[in-house]
Gaussian input, Z-matrix of N, CA and C with variables (Angstrom, degrees):
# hf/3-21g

backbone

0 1
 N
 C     1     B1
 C     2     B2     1     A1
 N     3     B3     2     A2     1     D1
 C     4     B4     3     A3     2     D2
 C     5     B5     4     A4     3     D3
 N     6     B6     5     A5     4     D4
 C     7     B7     6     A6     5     D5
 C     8     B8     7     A7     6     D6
 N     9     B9     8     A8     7     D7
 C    10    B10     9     A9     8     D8
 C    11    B11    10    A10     9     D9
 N    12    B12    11    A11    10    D10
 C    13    B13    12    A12    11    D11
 C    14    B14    13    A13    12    D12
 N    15    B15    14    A14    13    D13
 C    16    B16    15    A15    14    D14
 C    17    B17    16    A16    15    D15
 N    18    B18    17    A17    16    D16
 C    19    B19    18    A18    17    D17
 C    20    B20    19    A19    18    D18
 N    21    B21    20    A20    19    D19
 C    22    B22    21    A21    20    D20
 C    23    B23    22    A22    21    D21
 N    24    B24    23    A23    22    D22
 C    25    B25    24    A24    23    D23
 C    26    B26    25    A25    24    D24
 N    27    B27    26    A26    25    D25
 C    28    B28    27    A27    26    D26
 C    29    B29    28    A28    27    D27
 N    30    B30    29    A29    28    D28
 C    31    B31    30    A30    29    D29
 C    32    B32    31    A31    30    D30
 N    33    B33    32    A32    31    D31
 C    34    B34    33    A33    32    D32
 C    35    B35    34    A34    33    D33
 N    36    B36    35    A35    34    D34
 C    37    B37    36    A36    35    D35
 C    38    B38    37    A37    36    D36
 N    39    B39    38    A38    37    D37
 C    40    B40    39    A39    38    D38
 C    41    B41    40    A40    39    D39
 N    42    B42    41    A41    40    D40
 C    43    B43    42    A42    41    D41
 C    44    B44    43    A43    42    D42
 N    45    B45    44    A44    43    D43
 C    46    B46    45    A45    44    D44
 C    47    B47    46    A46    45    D45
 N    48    B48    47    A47    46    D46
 C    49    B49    48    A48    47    D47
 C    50    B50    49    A49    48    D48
 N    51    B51    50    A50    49    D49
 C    52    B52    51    A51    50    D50
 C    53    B53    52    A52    51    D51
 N    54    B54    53    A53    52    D52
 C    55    B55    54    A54    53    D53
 C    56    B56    55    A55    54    D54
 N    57    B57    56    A56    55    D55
 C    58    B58    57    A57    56    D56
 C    59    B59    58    A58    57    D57
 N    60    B60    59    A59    58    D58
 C    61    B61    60    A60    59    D59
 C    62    B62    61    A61    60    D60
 N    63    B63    62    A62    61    D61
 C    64    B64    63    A63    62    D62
 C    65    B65    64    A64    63    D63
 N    66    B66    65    A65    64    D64
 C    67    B67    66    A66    65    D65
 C    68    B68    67    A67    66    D66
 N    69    B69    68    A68    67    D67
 C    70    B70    69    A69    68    D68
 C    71    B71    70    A70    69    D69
 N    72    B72    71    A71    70    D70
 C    73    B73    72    A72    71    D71
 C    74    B74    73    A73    72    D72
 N    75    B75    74    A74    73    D73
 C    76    B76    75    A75    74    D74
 C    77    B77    76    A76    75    D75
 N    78    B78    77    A77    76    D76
 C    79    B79    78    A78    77    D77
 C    80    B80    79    A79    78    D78
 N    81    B81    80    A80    79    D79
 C    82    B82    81    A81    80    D80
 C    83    B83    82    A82    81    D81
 N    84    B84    83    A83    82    D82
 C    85    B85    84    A84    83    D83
 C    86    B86    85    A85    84    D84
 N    87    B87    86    A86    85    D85
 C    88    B88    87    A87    86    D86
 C    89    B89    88    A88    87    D87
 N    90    B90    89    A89    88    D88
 C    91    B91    90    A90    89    D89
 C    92    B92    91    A91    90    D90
 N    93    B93    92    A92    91    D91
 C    94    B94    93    A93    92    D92
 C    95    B95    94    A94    93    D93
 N    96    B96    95    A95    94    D94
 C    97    B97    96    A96    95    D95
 C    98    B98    97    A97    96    D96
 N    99    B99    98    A98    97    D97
 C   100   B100    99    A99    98    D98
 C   101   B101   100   A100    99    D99
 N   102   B102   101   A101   100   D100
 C   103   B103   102   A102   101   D101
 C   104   B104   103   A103   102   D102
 N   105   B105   104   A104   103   D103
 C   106   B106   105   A105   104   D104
 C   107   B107   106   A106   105   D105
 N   108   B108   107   A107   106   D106
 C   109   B109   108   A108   107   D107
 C   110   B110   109   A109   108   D108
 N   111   B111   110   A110   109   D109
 C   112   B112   111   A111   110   D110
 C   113   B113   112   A112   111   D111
 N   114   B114   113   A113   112   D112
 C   115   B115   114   A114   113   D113
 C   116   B116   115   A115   114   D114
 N   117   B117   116   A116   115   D115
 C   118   B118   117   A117   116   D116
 C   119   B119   118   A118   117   D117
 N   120   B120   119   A119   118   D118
 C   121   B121   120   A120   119   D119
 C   122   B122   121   A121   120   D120
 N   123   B123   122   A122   121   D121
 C   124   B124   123   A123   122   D122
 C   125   B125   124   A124   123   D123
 N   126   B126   125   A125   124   D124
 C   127   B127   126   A126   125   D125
 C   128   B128   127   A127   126   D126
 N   129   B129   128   A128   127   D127
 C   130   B130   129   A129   128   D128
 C   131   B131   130   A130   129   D129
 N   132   B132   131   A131   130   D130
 C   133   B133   132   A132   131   D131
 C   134   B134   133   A133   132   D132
 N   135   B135   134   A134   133   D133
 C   136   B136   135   A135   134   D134
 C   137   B137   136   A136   135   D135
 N   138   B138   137   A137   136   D136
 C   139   B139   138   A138   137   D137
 C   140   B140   139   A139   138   D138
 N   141   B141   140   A140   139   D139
 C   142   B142   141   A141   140   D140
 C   143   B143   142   A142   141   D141
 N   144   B144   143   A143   142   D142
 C   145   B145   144   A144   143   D143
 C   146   B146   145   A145   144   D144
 N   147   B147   146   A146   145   D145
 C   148   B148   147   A147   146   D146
 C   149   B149   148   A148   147   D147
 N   150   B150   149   A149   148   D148
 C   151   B151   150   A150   149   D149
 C   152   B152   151   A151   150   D150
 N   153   B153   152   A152   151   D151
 C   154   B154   153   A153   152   D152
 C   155   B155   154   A154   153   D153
 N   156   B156   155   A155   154   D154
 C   157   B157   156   A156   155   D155
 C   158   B158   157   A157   156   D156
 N   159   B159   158   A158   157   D157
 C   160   B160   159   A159   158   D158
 C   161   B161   160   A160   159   D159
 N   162   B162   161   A161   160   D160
 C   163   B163   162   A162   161   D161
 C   164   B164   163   A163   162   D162
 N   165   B165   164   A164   163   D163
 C   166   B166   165   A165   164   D164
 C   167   B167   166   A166   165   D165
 N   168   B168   167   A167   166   D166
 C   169   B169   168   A168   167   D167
 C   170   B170   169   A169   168   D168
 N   171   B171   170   A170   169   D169
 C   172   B172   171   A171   170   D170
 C   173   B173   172   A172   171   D171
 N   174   B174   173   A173   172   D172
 C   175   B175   174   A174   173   D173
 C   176   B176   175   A175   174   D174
 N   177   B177   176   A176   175   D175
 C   178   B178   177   A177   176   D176
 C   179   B179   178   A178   177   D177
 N   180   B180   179   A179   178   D178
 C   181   B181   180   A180   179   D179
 C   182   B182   181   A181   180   D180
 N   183   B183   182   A182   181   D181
 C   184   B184   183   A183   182   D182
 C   185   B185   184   A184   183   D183
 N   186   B186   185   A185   184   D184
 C   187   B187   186   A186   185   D185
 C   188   B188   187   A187   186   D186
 N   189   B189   188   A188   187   D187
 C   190   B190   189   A189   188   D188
 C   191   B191   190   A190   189   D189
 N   192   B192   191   A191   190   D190
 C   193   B193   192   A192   191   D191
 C   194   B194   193   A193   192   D192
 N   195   B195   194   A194   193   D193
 C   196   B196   195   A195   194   D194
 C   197   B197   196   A196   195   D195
 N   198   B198   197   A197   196   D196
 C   199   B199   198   A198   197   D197
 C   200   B200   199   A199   198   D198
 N   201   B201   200   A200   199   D199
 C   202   B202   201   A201   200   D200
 C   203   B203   202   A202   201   D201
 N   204   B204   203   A203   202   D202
 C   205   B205   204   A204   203   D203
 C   206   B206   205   A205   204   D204
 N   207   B207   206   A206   205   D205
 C   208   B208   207   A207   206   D206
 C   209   B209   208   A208   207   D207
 N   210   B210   209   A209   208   D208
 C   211   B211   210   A210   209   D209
 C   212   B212   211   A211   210   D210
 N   213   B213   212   A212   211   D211
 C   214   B214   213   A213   212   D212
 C   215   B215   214   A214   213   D213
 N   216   B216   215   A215   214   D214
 C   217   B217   216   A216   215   D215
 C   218   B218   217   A217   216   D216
 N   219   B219   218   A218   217   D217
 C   220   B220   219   A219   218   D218
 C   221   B221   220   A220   219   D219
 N   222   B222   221   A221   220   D220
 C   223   B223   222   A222   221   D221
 C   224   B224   223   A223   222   D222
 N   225   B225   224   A224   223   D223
 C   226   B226   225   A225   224   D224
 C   227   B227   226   A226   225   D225
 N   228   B228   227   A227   226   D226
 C   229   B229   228   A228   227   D227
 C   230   B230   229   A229   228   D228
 N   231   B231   230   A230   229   D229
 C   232   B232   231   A231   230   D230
 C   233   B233   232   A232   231   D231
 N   234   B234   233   A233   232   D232
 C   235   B235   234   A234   233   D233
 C   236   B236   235   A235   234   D234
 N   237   B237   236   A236   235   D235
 C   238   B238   237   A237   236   D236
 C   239   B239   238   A238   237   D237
 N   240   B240   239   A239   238   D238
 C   241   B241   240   A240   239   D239
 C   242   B242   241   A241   240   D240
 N   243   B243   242   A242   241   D241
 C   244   B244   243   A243   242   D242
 C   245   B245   244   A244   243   D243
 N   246   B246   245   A245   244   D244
 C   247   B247   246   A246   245   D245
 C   248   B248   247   A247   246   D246
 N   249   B249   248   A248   247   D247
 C   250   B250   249   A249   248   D248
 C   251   B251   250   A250   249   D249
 N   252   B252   251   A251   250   D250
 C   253   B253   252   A252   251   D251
 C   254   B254   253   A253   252   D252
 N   255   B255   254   A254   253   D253
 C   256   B256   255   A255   254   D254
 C   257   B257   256   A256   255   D255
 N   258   B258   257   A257   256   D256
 C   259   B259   258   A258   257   D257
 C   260   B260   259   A259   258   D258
 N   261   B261   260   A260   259   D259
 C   262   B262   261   A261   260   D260
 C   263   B263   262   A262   261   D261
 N   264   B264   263   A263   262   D262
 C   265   B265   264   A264   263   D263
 C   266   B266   265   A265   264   D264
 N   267   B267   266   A266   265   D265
 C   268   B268   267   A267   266   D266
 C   269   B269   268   A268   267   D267
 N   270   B270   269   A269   268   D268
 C   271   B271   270   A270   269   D269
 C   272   B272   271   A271   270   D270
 N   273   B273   272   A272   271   D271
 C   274   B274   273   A273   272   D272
 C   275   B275   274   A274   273   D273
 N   276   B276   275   A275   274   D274
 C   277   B277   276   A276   275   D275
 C   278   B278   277   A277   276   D276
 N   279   B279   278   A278   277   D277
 C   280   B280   279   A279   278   D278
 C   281   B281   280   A280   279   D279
 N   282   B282   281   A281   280   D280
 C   283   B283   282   A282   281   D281
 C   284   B284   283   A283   282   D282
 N   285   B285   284   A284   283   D283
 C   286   B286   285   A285   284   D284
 C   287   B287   286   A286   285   D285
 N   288   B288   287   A287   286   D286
 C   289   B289   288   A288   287   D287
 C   290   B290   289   A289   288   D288
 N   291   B291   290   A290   289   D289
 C   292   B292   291   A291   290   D290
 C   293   B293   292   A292   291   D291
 N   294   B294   293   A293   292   D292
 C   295   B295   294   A294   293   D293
 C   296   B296   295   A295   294   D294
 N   297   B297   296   A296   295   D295
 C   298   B298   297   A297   296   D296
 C   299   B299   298   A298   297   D297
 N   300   B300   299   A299   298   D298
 C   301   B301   300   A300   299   D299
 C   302   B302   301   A301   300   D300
 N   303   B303   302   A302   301   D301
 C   304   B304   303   A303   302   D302
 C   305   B305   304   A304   303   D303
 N   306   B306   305   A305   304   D304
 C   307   B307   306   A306   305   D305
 C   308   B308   307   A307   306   D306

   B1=1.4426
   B2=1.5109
   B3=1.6116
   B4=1.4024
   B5=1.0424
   B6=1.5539
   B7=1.3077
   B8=1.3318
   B9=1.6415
   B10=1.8908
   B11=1.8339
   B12=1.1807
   B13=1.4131
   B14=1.4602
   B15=1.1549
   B16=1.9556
   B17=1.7153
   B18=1.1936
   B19=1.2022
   B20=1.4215
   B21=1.2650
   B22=1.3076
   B23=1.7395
   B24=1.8097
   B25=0.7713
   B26=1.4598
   B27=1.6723
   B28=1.6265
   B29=1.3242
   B30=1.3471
   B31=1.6506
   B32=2.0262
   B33=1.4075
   B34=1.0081
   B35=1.2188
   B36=1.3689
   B37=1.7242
   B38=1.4957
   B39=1.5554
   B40=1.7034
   B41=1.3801
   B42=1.7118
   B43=1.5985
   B44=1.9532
   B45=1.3222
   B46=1.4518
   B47=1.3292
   B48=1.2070
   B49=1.1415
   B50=1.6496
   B51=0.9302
   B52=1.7924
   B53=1.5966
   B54=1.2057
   B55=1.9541
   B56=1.2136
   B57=1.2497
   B58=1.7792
   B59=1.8028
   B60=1.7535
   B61=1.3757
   B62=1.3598
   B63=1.4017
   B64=1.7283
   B65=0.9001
   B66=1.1767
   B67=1.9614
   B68=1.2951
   B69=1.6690
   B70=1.3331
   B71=1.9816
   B72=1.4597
   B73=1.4379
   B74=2.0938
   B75=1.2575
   B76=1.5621
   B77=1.5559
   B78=1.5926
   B79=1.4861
   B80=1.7933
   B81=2.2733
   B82=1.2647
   B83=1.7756
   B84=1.6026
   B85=1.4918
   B86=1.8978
   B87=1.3419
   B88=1.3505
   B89=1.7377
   B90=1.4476
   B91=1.3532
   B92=1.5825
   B93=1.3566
   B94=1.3327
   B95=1.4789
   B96=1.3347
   B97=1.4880
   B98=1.6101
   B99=1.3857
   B100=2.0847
   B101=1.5660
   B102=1.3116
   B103=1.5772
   B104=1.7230
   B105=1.2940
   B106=1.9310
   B107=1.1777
   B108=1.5019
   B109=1.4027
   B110=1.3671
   B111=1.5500
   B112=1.1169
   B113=1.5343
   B114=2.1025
   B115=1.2546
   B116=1.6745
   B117=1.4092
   B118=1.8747
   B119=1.6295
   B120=1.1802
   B121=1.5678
   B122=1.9930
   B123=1.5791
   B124=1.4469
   B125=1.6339
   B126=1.5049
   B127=1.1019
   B128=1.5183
   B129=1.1696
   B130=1.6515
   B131=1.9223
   B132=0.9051
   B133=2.0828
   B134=1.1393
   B135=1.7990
   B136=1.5660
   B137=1.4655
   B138=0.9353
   B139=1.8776
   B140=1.7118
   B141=0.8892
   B142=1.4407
   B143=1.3507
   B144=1.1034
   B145=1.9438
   B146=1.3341
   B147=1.8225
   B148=1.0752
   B149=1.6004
   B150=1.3822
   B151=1.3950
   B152=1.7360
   B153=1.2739
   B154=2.0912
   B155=1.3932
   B156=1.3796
   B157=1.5981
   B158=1.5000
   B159=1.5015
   B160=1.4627
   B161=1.7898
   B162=1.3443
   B163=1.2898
   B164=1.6060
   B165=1.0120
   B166=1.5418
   B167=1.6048
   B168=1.2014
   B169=2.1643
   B170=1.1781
   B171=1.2481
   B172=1.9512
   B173=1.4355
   B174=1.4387
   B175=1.2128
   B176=1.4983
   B177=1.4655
   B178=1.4045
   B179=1.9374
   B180=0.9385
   B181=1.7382
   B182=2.0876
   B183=1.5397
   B184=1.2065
   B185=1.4217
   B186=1.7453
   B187=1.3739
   B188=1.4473
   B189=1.4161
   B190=1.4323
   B191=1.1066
   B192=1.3947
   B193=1.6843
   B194=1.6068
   B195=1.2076
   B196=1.1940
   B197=1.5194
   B198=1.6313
   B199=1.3488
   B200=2.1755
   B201=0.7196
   B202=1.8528
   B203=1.2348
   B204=1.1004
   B205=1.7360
   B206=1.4051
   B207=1.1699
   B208=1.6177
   B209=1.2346
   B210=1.3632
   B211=1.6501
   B212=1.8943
   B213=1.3019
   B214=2.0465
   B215=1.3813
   B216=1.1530
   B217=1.6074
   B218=1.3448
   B219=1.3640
   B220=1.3531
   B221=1.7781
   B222=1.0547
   B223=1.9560
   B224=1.7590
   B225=1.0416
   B226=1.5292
   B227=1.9111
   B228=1.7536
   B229=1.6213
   B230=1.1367
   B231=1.4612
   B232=1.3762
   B233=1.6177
   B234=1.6248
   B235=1.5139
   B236=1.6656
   B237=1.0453
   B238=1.3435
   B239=1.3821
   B240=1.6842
   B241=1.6446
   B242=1.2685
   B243=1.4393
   B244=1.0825
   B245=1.5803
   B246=1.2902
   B247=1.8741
   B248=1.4769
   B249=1.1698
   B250=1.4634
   B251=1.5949
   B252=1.7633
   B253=1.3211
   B254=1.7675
   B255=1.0845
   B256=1.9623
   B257=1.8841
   B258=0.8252
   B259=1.1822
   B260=1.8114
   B261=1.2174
   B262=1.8393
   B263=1.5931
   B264=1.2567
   B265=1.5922
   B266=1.1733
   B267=1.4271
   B268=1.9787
   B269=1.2569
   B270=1.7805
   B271=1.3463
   B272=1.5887
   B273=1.4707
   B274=1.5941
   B275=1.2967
   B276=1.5514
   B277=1.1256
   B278=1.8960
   B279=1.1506
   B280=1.4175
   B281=1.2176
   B282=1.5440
   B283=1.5364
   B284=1.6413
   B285=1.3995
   B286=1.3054
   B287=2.0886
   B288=1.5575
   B289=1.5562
   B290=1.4028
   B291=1.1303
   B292=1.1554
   B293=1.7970
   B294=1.5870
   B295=1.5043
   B296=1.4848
   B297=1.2340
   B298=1.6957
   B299=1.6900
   B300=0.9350
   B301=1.5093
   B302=1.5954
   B303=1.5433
   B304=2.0845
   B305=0.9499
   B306=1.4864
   B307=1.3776
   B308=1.4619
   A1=109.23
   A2=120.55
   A3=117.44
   A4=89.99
   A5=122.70
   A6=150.29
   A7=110.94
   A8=93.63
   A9=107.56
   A10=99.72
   A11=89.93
   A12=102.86
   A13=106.85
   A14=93.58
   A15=126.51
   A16=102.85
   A17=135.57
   A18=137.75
   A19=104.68
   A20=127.26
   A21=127.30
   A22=115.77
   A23=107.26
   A24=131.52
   A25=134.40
   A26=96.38
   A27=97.20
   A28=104.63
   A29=99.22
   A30=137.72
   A31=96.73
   A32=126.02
   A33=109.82
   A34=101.55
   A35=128.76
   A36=143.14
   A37=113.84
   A38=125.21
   A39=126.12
   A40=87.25
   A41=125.75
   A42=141.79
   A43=84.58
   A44=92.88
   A45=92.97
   A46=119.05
   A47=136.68
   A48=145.94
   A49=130.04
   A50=129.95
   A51=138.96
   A52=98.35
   A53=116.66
   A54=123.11
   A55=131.49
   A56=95.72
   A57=121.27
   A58=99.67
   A59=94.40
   A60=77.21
   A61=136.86
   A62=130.79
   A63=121.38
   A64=94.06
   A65=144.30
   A66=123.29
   A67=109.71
   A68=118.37
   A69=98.59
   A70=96.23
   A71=111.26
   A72=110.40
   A73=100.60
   A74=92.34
   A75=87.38
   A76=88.20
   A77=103.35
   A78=139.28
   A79=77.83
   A80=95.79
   A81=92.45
   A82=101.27
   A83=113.57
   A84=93.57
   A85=88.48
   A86=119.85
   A87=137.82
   A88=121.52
   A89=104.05
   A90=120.93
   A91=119.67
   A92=119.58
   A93=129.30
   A94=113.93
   A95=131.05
   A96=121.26
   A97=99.27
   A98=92.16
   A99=93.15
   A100=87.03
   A101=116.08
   A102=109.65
   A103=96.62
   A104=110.19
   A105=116.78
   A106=102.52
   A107=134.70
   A108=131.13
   A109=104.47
   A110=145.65
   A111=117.52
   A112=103.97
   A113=102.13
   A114=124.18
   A115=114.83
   A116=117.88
   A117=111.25
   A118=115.91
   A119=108.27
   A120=103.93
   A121=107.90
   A122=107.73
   A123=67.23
   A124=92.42
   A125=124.56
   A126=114.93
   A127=146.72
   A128=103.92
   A129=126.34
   A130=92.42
   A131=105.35
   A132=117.17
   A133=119.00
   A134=89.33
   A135=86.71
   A136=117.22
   A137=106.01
   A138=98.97
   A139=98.20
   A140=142.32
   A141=148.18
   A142=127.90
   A143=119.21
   A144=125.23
   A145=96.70
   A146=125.29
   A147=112.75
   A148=118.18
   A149=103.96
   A150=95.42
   A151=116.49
   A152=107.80
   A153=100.09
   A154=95.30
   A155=136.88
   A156=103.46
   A157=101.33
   A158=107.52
   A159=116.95
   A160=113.81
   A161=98.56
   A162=94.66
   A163=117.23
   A164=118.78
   A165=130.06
   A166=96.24
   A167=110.32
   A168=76.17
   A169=126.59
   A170=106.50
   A171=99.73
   A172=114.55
   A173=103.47
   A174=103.83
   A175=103.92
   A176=118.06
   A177=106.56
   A178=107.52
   A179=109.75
   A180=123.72
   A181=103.65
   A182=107.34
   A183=115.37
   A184=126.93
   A185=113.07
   A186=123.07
   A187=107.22
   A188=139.35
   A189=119.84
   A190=131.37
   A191=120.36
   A192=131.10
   A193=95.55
   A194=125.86
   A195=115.38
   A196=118.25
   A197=115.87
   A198=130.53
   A199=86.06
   A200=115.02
   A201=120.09
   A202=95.99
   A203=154.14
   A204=136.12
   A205=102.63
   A206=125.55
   A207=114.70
   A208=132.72
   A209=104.97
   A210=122.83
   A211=101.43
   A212=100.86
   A213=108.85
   A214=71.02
   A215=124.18
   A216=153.46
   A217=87.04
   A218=111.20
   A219=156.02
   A220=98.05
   A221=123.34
   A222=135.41
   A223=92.05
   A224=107.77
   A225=105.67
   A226=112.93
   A227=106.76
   A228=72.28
   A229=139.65
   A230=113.88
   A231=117.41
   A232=105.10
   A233=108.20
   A234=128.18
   A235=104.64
   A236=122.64
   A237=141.58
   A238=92.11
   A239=116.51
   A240=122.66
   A241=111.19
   A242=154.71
   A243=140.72
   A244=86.23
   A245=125.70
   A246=122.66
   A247=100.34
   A248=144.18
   A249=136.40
   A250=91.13
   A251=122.41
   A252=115.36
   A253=118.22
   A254=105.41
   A255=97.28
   A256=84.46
   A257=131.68
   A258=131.53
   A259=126.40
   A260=86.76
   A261=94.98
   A262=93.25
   A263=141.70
   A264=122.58
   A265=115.77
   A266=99.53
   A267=111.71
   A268=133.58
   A269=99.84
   A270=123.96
   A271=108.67
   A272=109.11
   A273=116.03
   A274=107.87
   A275=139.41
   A276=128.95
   A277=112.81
   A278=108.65
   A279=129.74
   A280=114.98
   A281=96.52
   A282=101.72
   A283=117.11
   A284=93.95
   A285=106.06
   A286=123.95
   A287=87.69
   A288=79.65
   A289=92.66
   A290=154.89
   A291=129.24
   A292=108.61
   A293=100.83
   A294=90.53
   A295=122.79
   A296=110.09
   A297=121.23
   A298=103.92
   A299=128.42
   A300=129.63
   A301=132.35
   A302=80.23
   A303=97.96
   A304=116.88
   A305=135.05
   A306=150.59
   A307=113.02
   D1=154.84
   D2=178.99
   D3=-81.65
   D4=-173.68
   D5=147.19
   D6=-149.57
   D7=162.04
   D8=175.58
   D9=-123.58
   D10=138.18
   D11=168.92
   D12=-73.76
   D13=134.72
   D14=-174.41
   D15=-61.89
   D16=134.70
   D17=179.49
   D18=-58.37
   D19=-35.86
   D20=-162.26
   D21=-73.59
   D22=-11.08
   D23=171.10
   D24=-88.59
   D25=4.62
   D26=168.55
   D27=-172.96
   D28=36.87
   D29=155.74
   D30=-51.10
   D31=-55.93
   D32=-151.64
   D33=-101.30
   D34=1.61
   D35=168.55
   D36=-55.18
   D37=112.54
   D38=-150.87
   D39=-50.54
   D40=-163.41
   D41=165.40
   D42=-145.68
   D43=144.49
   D44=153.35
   D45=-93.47
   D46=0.93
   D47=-173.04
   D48=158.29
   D49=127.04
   D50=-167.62
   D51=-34.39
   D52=-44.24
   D53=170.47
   D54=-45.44
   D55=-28.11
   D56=175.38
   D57=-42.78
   D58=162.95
   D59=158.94
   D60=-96.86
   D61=165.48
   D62=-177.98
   D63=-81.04
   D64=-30.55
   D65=-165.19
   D66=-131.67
   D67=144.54
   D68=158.57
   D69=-149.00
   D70=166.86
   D71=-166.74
   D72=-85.71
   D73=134.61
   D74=165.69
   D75=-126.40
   D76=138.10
   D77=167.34
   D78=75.90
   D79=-146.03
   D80=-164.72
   D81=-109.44
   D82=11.10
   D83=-157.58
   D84=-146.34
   D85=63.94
   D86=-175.18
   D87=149.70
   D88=150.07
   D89=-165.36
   D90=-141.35
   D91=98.86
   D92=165.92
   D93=-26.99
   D94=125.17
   D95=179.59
   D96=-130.71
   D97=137.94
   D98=-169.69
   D99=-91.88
   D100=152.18
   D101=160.28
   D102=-154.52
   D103=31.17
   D104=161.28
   D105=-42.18
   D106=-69.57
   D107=-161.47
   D108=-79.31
   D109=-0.73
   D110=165.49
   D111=-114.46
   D112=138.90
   D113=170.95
   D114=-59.33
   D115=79.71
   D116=176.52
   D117=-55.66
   D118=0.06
   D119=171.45
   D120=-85.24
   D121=2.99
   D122=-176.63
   D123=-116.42
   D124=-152.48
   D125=149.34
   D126=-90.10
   D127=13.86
   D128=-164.12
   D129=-109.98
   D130=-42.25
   D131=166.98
   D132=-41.30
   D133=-73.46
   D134=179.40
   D135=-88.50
   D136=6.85
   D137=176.71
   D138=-88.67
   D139=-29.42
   D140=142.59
   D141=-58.71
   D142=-17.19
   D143=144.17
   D144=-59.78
   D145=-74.59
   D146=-151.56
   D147=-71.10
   D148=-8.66
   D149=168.99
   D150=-79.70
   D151=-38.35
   D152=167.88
   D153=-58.72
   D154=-26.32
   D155=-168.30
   D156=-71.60
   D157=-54.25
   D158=-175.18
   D159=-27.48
   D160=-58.57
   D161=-173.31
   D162=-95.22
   D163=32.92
   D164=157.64
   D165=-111.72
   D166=-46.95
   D167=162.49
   D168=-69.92
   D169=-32.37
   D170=171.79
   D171=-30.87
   D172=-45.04
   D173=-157.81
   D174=-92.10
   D175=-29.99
   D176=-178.10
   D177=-76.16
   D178=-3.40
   D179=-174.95
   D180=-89.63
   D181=-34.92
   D182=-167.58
   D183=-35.22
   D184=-28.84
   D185=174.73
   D186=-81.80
   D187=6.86
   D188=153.44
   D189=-79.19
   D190=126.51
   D191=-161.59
   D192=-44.19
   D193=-66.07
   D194=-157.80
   D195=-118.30
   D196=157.59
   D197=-142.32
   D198=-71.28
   D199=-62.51
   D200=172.66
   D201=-43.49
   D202=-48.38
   D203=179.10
   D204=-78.07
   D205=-33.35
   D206=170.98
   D207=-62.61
   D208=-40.12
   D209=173.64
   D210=-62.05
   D211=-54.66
   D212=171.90
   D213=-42.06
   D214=-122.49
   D215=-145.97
   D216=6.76
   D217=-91.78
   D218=-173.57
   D219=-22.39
   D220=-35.09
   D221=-166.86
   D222=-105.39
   D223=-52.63
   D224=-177.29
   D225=-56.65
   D226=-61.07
   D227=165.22
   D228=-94.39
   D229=6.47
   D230=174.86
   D231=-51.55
   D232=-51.48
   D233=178.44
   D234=-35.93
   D235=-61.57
   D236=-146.05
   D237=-69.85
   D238=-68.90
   D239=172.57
   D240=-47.33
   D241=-4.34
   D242=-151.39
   D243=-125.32
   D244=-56.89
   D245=149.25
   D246=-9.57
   D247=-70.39
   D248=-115.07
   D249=-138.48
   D250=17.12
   D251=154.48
   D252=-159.08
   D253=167.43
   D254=-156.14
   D255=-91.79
   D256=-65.12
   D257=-175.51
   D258=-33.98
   D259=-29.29
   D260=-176.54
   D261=-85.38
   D262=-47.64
   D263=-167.52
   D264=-56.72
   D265=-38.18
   D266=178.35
   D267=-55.42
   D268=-40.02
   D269=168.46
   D270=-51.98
   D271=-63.88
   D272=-168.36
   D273=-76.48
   D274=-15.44
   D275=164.90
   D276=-83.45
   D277=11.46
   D278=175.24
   D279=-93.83
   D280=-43.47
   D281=-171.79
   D282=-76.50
   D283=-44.97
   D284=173.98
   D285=-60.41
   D286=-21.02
   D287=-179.91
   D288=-98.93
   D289=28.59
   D290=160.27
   D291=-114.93
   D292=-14.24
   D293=161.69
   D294=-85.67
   D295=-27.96
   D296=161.08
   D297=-52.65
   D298=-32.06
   D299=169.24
   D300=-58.68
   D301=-53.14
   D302=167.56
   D303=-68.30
   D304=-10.18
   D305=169.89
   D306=-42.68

């Protein structure tokens, strides 16, 4: 399985600046994600965590032939990271009620 490293886990890693990038891949099957500059207490934070997570699985998912195994990919470790932090369940049960809303 991929994984993404938990923000809280490289929370104390310097930045040269907020411009920097938020993500980058270490080895071939996980990705450091900075999230210093975003406040996870609000909802605008973590809905912008969960979007660097999202797209650090995109990318760790990118070698599956097809767009339905990517999206799996893509839900599976999002799933997994959201296990191993309080901020990501909140986010996606956020996300989900406000598209259940536009409905």
């Amino acid at each position: 399985m991929r994984s993404l490293m938990l923000p809280a886990l490289v929370a104390s890693m310097p930045l040269a600046s907020p411009a920097t990038a938020q993500s980058w891949r270490v080895g071939d099957g996980s990705y450091h994600i900075v999230a210093r500059d975003l406040d996870q207490r609000t909802g605008a934070g973590r809905a912008a965590m969960l979007a660097r997570m999202e797209r650090a699985a995109a990318r760790l998912c990118e070698h599956e032939p097809l767009a339905l195994d990517r999206r799996a990919c893509v839900a599976a470790t999002v799933a997994d990271a959201a296990r191993r932090s309080s901020p990501l369940p909140i986010a996606i049960a956020e996300r989900d009620a406000t598209a259940l809303a536009a409905r």
